[in-house]
ROLOGU-627568 format. One record per residue (C-alpha): residue in three letters; residue number from 1; x, y, z. Coordinates in nm, 2 decimals, decimal comma. Layout:
N
ala_NUM_X_Y_Z $
...
***
This chain:
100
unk_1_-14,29_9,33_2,45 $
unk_2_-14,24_9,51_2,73 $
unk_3_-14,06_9,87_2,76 $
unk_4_-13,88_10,04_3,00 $
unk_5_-13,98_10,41_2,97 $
unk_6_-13,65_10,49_3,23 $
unk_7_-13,37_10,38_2,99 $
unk_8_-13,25_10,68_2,75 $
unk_9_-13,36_10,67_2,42 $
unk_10_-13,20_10,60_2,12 $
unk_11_-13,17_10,86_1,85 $
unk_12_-13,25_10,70_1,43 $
unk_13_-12,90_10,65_1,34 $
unk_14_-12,82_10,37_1,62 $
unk_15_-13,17_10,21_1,60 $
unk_16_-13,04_10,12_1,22 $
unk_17_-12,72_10,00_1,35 $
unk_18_-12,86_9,76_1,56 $
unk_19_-13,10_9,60_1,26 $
unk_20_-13,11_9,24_1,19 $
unk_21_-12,94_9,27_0,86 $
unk_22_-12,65_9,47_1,03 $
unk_23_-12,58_9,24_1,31 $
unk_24_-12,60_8,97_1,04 $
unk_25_-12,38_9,16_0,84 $
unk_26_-12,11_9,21_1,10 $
unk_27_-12,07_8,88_1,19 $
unk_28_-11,93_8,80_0,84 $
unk_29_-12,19_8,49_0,75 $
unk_30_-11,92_8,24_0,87 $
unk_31_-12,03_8,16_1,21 $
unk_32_-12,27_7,88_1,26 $
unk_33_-12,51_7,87_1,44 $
unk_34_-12,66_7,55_1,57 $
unk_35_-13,06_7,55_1,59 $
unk_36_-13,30_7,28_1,68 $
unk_37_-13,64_7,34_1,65 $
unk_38_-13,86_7,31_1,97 $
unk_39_-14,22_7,45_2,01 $
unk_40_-14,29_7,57_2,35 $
unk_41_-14,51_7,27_2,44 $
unk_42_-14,20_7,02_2,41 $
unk_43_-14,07_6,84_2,70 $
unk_44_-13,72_6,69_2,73 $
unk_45_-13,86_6,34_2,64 $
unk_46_-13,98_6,44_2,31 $
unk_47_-13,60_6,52_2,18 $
unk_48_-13,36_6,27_2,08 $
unk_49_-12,99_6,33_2,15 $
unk_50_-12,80_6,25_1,86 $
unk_51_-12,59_5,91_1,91 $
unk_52_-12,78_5,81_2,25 $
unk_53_-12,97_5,45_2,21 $
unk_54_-13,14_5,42_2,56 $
unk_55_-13,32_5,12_2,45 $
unk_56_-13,12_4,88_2,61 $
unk_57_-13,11_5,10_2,97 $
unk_58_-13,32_4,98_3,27 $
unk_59_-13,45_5,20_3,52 $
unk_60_-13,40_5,01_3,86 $
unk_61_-13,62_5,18_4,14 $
unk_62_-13,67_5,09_4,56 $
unk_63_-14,04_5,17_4,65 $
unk_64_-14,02_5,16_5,06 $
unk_65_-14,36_5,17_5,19 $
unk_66_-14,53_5,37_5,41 $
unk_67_-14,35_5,46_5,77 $
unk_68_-14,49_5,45_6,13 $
unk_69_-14,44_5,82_6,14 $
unk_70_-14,58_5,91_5,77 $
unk_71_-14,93_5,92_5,64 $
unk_72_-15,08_5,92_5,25 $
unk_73_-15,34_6,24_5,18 $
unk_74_-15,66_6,21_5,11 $
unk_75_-15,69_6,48_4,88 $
unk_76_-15,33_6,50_4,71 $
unk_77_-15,20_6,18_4,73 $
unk_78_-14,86_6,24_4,86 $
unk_79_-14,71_6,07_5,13 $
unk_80_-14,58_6,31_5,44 $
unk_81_-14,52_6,34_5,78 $
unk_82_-14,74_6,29_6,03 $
unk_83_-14,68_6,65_6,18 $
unk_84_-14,83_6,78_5,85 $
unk_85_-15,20_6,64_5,97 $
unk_86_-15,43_6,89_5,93 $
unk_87_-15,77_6,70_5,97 $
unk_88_-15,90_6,32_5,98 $
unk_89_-16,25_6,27_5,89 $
unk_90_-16,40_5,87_5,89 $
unk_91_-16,05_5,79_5,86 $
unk_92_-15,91_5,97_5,58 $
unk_93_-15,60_6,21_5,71 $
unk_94_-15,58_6,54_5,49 $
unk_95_-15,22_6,75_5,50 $
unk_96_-15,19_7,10_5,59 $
unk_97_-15,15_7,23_5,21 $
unk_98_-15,50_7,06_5,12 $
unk_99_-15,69_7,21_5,41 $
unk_100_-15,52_7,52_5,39 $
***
């Protein structure tokens, strides 16, 4: 944890006033709190809302293809402009990102 050495310090008495059990204490027990248990790896996919069946959703998606004006890396992969030509060896175009 990190500590910043510019804030004023705090004398023995407040330290205990700010303690875990005396926040807990203060707040009475009656307030609940909702918690939902996610390790740090988990994506968004991985939790189910409560009451959402998505089983019967289609996803409906346009693919246009490729432009006059656009080209597909050879390194990346991505589709882009043709202003964002960096170098074309035998062919293959590579964007500014890649050959930067």
């Amino acid at each position: 944890m990190a500590t910043d050495y510019d804030a004023p310090r705090k004398t023995d008495d407040e330290s205990s006033a700010e303690s875990l059990e005396a926040l807990q204490a203060s707040r009475g027990g009656n307030a609940q709190t909702a918690v939902i248990d996610v390790e740090e790896n988990d994506t968004a996919e991985g939790i189910d809302l409560p009451g959402a069946d998505l089983s019967g959703e289609e996803l409906t998606v346009v693919v246009v293809p490729e432009q006059s004006d656009e080209f597909t890396c050879s390194s990346c992969f991505l589709v882009r402009h043709r202003s964002q030509i960096a170098r074309e060896k035998n062919g293959l175009k590579y964007c500014i990102e890649c050959e930067g």
